[in-house]
C-alpha positions in Angstrom: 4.8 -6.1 -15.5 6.4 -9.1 -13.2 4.4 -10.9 -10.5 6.1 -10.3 -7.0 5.8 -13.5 -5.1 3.8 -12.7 -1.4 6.2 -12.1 1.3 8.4 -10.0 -0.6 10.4 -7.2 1.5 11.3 -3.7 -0.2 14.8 -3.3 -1.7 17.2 -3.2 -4.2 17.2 -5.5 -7.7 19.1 -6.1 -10.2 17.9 -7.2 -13.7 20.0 -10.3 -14.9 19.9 -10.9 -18.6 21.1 -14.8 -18.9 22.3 -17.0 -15.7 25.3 -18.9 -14.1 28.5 -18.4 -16.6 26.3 -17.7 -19.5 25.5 -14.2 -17.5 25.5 -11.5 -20.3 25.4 -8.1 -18.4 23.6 -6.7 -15.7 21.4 -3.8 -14.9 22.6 -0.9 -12.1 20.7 -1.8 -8.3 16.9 -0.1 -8.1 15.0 0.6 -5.3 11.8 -1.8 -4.8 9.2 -0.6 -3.0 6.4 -3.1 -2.0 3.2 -2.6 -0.8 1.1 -4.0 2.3 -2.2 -4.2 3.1 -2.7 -2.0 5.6 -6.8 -2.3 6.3 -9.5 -4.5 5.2 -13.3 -3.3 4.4 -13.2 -0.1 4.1 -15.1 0.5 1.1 -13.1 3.8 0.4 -15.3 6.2 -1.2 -12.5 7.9 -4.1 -8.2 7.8 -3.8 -6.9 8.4 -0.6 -4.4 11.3 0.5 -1.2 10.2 1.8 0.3 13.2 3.9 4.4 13.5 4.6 4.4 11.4 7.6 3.3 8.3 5.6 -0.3 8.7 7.3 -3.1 7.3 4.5 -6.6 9.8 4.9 -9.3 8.3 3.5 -13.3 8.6 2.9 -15.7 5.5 3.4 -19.3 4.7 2.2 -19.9 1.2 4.0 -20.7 -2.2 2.3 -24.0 -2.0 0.5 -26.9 -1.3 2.4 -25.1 -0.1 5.6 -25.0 3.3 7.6 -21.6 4.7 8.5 -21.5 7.0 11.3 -18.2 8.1 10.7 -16.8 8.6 6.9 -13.5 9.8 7.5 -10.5 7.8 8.6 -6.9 7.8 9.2 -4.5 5.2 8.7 -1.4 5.5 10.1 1.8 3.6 9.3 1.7 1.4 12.0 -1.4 0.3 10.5 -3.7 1.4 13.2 -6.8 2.7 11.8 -8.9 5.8 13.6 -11.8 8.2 13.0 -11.5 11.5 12.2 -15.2 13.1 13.2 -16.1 14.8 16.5 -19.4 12.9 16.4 -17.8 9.6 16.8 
């Protein structure tokens, strides 16, 4: 496990064993693929379903004590969030 520092982009890395001319070998490229928050209190209920498009479908309960109209929400990539309930 490595810490990725914050403002990291997705890509390809290289593990380096040794540095400068004391370089010893070097691993093939692999993808990296980091994560973004894409929404903040959403107290999801259980793990979300991500569909083919990249869209994130998820259930919420509230914070403690509150009443949620709506429980089901989409996320889509361009991180906009939106219900999913005809009573909202």
């Amino acid at each position: 496990m490595i810490r990725i520092p914050e403002g990291t982009i997705s890509g390809d890395v290289v593990l380096a064993v040794g540095e400068g001319s004391k370089l010893a070998s070097m691993s093939n490229p692999l993808t990296l693929r980091v994560a973004v928050p894409m929404a903040e209190n959403l107290h999801p209920v259980a793990n979300p379903a991500v569909d083919t498009d990249g869209n994130v479908y998820a259930t919420v309960s509230g914070g403690r004590g509150q009443s949620v109209r709506c429980r089901f929400f989409r996320l889509r990539r361009t991180s906009r969030c939106g219900r999913l309930c005809a009573m909202c």
